[in-house]
N, C-alpha and C positions, 0 to 999 in steps of 0.2 A: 804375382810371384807364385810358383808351383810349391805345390806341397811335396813333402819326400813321399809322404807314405800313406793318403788320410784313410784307408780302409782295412788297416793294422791295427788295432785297439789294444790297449794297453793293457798287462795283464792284472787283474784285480785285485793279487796277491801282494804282488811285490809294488805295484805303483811305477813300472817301469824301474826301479834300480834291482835290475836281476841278481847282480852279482856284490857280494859282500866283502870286506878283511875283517877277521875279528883276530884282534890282540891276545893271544893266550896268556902273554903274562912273563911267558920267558923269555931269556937271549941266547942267539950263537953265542960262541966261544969269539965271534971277532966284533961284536957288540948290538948287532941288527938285532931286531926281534923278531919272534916266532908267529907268524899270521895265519892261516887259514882261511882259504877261499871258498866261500861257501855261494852253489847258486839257487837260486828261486826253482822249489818241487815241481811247481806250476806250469812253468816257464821256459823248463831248464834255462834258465841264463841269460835268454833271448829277450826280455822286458815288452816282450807282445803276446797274445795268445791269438791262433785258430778264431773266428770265427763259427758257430755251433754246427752250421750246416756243414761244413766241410769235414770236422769232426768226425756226425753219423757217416758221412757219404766216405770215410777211408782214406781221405786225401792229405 
C-alpha cells in the first residue's frame, strides 16, 4: 500500500495538528460561541515542515 507522503516530516511544534479553536468564553447574540482559529508559527497551518536542505537552498 503507498504511502501519501513519507518524505514530509511532521512539524516539531505542533505534532501535526496545525490548526487550533480556542473557546473565548463568549456567545453570539443567536447562541453559538466565539472561537478563534489559531494556526502553528512553525507550520503556518500545514502540520509538516520543509526539510533543512531546501530551507538554506531558498526553495
Amino acid at each position: 500500500m503507498p504511502q501519501s507522503n513519507p518524505n514530509m516530516p511532521i512539524c516539531r511544534d505542533c505534532d501535526g495538528f496545525a490548526s487550533v479553536a480556542i473557546d473565548t468564553g463568549t456567545r453570539h447574540l443567536d447562541g453559538t460561541r466565539v472561537t478563534l482559529r489559531v494556526d502553528c508559527p512553525t507550520c503556518k497551518g500545514t502540520g509538516h515542515t520543509l526539510p533543512a536542505a531546501l530551507v538554506r537552498a531558498g526553495r
